[in-house]
mmCIF file of the N, C-alpha and C atoms, coordinates in Angstrom:
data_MODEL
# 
_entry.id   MODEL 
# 
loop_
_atom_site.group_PDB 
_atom_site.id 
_atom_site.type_symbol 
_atom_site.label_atom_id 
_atom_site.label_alt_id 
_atom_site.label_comp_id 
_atom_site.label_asym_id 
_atom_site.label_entity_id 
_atom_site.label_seq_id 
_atom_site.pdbx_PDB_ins_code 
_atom_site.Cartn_x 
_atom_site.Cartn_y 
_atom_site.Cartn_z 
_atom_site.occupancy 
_atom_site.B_iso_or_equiv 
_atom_site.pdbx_formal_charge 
_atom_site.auth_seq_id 
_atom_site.auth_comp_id 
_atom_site.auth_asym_id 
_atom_site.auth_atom_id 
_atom_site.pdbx_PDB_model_num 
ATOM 1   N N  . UNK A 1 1  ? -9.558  -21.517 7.237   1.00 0.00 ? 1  UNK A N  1 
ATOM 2   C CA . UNK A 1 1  ? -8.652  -20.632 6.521   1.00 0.00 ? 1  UNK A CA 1 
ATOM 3   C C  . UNK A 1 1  ? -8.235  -19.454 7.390   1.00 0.00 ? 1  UNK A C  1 
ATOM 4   N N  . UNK A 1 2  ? -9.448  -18.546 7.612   1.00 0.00 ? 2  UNK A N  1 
ATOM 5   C CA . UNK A 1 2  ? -8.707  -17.870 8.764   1.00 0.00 ? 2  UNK A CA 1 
ATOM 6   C C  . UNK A 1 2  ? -7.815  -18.024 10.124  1.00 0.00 ? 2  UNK A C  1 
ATOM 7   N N  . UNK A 1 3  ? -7.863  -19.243 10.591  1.00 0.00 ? 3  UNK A N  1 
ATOM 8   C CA . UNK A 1 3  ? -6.728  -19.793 11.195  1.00 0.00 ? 3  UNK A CA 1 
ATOM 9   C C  . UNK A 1 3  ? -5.363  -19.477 10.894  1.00 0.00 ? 3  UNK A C  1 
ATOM 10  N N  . UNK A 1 4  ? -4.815  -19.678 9.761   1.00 0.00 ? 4  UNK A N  1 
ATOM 11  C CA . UNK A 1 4  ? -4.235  -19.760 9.087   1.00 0.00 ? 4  UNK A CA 1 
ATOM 12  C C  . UNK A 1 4  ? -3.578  -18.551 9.030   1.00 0.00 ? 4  UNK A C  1 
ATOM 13  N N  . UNK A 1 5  ? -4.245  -17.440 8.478   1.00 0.00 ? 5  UNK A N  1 
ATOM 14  C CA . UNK A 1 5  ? -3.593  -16.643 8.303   1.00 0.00 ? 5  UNK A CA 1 
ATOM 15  C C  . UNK A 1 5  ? -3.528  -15.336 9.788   1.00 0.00 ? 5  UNK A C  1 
ATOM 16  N N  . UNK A 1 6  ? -4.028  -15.951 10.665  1.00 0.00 ? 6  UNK A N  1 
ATOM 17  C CA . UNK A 1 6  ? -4.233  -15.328 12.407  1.00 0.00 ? 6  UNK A CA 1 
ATOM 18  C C  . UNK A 1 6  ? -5.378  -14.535 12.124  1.00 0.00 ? 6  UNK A C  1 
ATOM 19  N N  . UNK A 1 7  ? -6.840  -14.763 11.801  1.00 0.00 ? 7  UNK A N  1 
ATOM 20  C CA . UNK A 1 7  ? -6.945  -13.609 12.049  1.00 0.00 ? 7  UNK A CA 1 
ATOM 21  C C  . UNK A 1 7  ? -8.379  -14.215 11.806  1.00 0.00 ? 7  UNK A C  1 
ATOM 22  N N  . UNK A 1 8  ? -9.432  -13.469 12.998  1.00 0.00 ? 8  UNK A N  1 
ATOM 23  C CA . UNK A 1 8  ? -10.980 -14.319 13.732  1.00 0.00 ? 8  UNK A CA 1 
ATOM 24  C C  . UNK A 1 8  ? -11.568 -14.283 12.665  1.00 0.00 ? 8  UNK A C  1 
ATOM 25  N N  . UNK A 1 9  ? -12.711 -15.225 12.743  1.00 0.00 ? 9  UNK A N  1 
ATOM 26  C CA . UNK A 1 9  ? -13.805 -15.523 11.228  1.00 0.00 ? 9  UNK A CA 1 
ATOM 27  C C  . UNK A 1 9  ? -14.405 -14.581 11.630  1.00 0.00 ? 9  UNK A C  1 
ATOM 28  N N  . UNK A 1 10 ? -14.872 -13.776 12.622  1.00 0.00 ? 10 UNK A N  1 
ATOM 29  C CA . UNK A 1 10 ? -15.668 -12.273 12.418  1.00 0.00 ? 10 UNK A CA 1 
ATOM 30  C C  . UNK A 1 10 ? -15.249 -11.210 11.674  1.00 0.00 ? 10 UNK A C  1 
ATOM 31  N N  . UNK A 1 11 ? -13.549 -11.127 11.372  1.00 0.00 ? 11 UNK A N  1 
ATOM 32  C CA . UNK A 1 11 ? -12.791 -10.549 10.673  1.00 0.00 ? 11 UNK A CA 1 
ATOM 33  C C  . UNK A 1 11 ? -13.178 -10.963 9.142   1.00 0.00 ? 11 UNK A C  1 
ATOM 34  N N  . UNK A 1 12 ? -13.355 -12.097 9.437   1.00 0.00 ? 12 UNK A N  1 
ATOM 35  C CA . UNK A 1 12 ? -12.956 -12.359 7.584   1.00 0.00 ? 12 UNK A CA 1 
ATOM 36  C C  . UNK A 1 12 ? -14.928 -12.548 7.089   1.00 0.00 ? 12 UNK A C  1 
ATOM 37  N N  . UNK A 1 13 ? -15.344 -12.784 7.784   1.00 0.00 ? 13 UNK A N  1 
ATOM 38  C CA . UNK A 1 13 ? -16.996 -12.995 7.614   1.00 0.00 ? 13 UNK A CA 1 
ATOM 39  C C  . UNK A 1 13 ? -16.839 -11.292 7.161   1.00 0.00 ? 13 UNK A C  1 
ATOM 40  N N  . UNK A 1 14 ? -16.902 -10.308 7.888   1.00 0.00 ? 14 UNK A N  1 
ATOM 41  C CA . UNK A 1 14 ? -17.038 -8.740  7.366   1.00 0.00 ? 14 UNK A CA 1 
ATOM 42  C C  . UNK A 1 14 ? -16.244 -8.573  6.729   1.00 0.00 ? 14 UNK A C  1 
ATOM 43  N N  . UNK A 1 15 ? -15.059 -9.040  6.282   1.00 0.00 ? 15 UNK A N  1 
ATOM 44  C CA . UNK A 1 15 ? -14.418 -8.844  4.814   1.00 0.00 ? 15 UNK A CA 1 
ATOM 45  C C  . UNK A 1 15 ? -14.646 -9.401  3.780   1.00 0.00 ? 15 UNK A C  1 
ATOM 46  N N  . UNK A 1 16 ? -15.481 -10.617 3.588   1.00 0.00 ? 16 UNK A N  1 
ATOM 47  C CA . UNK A 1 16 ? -16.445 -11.204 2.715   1.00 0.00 ? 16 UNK A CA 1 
ATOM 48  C C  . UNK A 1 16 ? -17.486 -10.581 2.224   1.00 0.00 ? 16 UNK A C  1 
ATOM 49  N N  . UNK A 1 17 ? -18.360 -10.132 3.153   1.00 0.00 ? 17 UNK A N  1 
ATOM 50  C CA . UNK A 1 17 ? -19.331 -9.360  3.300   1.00 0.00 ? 17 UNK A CA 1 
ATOM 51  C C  . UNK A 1 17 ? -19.107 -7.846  2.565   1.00 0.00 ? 17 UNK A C  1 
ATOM 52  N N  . UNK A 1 18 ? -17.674 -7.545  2.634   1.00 0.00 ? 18 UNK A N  1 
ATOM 53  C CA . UNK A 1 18 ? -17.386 -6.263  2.208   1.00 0.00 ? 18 UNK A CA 1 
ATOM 54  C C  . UNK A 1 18 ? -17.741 -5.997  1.081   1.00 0.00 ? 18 UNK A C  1 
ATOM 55  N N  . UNK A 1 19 ? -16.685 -7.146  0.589   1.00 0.00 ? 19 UNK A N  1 
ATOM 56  C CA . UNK A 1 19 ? -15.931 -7.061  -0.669  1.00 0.00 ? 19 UNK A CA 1 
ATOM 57  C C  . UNK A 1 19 ? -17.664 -8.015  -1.908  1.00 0.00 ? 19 UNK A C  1 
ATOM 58  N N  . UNK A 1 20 ? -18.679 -8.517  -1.285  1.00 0.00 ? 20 UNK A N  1 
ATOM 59  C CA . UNK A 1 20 ? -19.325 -8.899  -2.213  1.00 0.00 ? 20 UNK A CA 1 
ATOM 60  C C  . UNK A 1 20 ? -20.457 -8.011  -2.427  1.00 0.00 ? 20 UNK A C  1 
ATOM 61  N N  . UNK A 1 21 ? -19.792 -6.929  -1.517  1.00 0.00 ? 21 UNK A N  1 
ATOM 62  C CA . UNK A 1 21 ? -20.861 -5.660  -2.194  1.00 0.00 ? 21 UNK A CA 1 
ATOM 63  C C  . UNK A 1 21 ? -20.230 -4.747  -3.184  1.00 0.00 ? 21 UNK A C  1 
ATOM 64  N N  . UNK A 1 22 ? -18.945 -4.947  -3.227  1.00 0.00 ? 22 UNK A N  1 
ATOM 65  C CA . UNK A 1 22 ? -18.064 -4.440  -3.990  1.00 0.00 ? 22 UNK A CA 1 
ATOM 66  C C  . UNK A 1 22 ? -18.268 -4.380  -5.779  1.00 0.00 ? 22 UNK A C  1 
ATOM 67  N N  . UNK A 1 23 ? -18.016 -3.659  -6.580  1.00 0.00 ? 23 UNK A N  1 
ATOM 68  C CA . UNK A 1 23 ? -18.216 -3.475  -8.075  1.00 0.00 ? 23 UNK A CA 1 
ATOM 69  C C  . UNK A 1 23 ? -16.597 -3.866  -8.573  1.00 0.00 ? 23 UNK A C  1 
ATOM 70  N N  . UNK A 1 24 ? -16.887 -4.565  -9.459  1.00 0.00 ? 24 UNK A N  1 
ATOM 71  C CA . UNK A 1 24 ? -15.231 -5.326  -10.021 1.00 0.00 ? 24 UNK A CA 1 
ATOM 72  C C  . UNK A 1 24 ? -14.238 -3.307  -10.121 1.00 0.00 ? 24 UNK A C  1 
ATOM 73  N N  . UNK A 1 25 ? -14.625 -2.616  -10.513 1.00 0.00 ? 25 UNK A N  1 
ATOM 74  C CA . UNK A 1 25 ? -13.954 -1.216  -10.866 1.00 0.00 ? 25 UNK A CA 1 
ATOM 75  C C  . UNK A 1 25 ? -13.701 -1.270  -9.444  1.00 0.00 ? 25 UNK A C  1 
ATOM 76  N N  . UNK A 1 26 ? -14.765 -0.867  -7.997  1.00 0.00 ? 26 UNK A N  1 
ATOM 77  C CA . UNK A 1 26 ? -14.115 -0.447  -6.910  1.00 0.00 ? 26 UNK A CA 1 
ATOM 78  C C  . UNK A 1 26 ? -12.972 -1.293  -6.642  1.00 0.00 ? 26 UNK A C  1 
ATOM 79  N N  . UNK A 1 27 ? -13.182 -2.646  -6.711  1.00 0.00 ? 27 UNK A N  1 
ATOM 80  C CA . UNK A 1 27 ? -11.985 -3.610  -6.394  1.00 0.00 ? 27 UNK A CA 1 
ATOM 81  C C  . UNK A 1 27 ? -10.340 -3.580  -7.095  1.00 0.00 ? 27 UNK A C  1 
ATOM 82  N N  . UNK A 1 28 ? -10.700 -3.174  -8.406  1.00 0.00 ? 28 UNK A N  1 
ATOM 83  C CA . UNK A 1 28 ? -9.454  -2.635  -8.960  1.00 0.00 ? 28 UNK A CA 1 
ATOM 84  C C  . UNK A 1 28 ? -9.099  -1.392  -8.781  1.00 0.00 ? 28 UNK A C  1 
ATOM 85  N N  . UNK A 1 29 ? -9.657  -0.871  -7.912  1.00 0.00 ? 29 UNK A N  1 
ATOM 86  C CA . UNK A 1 29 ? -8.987  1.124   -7.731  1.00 0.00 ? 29 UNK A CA 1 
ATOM 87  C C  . UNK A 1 29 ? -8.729  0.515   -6.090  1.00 0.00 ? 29 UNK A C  1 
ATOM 88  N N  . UNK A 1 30 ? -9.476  -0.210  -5.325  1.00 0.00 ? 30 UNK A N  1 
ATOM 89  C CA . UNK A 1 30 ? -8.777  -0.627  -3.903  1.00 0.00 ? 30 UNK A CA 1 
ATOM 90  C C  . UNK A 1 30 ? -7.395  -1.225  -4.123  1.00 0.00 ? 30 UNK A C  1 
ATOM 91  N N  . UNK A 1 31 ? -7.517  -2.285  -5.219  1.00 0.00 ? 31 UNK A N  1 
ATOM 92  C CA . UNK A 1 31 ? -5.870  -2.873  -5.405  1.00 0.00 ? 31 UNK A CA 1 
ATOM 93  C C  . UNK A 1 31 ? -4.898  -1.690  -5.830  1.00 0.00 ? 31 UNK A C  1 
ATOM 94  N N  . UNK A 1 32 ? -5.260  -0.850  -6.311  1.00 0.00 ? 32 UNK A N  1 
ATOM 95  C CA . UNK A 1 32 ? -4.246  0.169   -6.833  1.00 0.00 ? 32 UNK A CA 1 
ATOM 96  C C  . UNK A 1 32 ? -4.124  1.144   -5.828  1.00 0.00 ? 32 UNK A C  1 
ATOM 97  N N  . UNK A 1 33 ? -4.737  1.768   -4.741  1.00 0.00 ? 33 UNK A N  1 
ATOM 98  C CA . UNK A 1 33 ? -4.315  1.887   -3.788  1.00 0.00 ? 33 UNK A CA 1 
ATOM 99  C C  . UNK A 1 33 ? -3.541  1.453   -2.961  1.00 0.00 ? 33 UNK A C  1 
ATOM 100 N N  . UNK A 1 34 ? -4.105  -0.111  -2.403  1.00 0.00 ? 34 UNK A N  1 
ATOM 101 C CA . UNK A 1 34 ? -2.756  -0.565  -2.298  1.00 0.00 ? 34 UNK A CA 1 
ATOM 102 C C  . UNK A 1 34 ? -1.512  -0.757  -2.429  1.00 0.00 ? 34 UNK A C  1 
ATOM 103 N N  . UNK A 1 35 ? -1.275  -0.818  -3.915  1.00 0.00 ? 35 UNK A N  1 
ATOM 104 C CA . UNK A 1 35 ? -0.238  -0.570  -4.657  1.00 0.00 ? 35 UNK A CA 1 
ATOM 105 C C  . UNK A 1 35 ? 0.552   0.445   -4.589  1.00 0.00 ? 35 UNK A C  1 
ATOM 106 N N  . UNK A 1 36 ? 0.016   1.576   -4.396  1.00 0.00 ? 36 UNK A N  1 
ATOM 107 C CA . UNK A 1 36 ? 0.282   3.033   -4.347  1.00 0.00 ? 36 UNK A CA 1 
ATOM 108 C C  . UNK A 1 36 ? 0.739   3.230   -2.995  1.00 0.00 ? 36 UNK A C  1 
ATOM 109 N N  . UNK A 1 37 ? 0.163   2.836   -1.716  1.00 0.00 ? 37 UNK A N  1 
ATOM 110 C CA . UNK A 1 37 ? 0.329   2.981   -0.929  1.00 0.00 ? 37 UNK A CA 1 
ATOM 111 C C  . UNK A 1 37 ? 1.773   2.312   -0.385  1.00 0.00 ? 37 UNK A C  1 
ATOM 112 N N  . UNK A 1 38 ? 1.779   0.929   -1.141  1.00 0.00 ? 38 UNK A N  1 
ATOM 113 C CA . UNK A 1 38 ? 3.129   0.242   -0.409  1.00 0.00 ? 38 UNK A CA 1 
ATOM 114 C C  . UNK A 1 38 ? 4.035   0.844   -1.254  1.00 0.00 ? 38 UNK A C  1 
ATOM 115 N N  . UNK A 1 39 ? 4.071   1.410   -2.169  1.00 0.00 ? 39 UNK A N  1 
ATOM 116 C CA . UNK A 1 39 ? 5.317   2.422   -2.850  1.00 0.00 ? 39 UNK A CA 1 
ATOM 117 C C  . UNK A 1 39 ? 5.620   3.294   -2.096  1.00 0.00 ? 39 UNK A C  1 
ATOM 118 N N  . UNK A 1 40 ? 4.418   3.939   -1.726  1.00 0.00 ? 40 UNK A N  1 
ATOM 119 C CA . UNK A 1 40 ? 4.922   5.284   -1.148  1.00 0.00 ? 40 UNK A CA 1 
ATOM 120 C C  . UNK A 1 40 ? 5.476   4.915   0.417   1.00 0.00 ? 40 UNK A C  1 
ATOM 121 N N  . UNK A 1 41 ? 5.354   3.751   0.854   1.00 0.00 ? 41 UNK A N  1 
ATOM 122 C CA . UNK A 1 41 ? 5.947   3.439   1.867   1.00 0.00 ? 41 UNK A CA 1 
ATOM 123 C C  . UNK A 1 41 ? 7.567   2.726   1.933   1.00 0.00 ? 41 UNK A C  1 
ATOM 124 N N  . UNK A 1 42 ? 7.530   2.635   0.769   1.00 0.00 ? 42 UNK A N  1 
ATOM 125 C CA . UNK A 1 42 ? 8.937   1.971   0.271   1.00 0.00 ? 42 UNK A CA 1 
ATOM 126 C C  . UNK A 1 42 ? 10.000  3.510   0.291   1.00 0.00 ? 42 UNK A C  1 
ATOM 127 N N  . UNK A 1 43 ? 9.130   4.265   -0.172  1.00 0.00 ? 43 UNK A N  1 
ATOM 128 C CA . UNK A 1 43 ? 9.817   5.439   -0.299  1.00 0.00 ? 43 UNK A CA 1 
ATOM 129 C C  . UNK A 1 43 ? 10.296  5.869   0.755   1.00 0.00 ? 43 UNK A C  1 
ATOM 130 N N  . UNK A 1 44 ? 9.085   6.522   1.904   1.00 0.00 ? 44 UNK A N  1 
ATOM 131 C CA . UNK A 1 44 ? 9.040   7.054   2.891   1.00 0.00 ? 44 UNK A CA 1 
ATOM 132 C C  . UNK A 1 44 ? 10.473  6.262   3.874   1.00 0.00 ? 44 UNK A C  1 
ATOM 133 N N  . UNK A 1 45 ? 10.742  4.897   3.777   1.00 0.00 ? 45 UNK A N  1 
ATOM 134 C CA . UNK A 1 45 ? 11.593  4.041   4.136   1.00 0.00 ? 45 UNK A CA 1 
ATOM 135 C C  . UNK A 1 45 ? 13.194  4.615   4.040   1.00 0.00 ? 45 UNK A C  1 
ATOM 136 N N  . UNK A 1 46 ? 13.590  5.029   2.889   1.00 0.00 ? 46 UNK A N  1 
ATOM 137 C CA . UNK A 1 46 ? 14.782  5.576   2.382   1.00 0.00 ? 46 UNK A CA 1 
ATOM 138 C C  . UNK A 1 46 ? 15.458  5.954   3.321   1.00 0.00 ? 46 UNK A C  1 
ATOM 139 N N  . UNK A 1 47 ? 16.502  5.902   3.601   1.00 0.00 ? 47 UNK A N  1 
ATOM 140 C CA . UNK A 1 47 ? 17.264  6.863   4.577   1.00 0.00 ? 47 UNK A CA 1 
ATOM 141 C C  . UNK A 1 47 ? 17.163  8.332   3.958   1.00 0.00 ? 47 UNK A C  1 
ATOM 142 N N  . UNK A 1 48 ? 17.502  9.072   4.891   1.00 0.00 ? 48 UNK A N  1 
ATOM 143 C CA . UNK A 1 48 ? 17.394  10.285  4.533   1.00 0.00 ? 48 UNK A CA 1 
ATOM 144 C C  . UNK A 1 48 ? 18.806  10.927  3.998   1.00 0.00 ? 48 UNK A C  1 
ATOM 145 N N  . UNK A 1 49 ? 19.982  10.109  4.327   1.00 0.00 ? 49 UNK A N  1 
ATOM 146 C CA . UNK A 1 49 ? 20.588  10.414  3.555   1.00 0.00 ? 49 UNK A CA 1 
ATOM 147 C C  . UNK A 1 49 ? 20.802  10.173  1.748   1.00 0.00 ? 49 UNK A C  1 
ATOM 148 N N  . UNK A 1 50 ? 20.147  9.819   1.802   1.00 0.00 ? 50 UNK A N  1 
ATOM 149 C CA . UNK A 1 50 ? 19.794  8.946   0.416   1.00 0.00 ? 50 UNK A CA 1 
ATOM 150 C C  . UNK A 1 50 ? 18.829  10.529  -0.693  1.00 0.00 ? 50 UNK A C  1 
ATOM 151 N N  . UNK A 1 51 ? 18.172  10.775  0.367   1.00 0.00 ? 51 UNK A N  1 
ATOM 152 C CA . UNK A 1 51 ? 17.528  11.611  -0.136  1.00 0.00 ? 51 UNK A CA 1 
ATOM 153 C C  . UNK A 1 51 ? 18.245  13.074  0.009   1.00 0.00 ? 51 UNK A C  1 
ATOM 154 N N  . UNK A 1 52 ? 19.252  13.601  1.040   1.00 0.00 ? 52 UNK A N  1 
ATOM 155 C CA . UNK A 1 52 ? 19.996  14.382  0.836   1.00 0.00 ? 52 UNK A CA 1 
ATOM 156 C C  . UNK A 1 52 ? 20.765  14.324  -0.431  1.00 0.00 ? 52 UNK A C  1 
ATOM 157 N N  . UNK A 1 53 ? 21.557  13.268  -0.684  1.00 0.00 ? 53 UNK A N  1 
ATOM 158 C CA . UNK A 1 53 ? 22.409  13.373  -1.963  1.00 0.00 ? 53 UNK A CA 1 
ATOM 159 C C  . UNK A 1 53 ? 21.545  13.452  -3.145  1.00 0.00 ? 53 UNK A C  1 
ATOM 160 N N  . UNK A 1 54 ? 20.122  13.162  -3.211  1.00 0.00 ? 54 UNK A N  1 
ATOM 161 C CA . UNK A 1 54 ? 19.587  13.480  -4.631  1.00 0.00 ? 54 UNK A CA 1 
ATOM 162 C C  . UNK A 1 54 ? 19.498  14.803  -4.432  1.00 0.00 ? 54 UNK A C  1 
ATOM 163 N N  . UNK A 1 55 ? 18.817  15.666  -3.389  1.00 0.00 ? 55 UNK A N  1 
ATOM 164 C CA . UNK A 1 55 ? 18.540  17.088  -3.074  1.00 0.00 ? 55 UNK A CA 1 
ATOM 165 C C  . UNK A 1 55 ? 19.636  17.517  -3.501  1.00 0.00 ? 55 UNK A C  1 
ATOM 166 N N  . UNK A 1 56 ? 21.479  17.355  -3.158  1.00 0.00 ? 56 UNK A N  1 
ATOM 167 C CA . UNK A 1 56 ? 22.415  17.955  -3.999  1.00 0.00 ? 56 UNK A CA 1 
ATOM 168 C C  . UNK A 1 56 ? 22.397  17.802  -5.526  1.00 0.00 ? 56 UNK A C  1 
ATOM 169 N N  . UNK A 1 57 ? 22.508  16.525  -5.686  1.00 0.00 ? 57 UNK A N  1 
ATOM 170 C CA . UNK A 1 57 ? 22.502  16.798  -6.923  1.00 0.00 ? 57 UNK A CA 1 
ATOM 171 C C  . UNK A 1 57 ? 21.383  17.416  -8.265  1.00 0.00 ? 57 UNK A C  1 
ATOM 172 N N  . UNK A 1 58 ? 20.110  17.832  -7.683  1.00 0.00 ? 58 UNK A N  1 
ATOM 173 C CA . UNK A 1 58 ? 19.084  18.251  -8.069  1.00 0.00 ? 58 UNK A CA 1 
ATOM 174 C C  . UNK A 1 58 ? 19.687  19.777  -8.165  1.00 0.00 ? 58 UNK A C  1 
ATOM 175 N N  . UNK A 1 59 ? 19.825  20.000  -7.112  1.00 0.00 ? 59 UNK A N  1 
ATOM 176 C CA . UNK A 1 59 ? 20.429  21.558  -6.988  1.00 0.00 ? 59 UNK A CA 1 
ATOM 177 C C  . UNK A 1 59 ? 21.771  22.227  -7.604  1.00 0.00 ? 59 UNK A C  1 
ATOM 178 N N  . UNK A 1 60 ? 22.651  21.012  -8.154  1.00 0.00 ? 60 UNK A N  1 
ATOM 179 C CA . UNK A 1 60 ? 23.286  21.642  -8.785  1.00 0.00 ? 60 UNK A CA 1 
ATOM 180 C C  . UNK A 1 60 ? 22.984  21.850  -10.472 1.00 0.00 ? 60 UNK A C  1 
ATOM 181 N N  . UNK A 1 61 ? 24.092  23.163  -10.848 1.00 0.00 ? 61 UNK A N  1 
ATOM 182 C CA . UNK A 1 61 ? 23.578  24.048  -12.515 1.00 0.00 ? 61 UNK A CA 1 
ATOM 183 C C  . UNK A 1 61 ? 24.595  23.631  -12.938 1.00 0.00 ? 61 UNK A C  1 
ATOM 184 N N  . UNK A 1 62 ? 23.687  22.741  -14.053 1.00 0.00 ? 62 UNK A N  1 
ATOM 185 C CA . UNK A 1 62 ? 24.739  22.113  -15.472 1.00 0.00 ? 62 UNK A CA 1 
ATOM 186 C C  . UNK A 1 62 ? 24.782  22.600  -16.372 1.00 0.00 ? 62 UNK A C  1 
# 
């Protein structure tokens, strides 16, 4: 399996190893990190002009 996805069975032996010391709660707050994290990278992504035109329109008084 690790073949497969590139990456050495010493890699995935200590990520086995990790994760079966793991508590089902830590494992669902690691996935939600994750989660969190690839958002905020989706974000960070934006052009910045993208984010200029919300900054105008934030700033203007309606």
């Amino acid at each position: 399996m690790s073949h497969e996805v590139n990456i050495s069975d010493a890699t995935l032996g200590r990520w086995k190893q990790q994760c079966r010391a793991m508590e089902i709660d830590e494992v669902k707050g690691l996935r939600a990190l994750r989660d969190e994290n690839a958002h905020l990278k989706r974000i960070a992504d934006e052009p910045v002009s993208n984010i200029e035109v919300l900054k105008r329109a934030n700033s203007r008084k309606w």
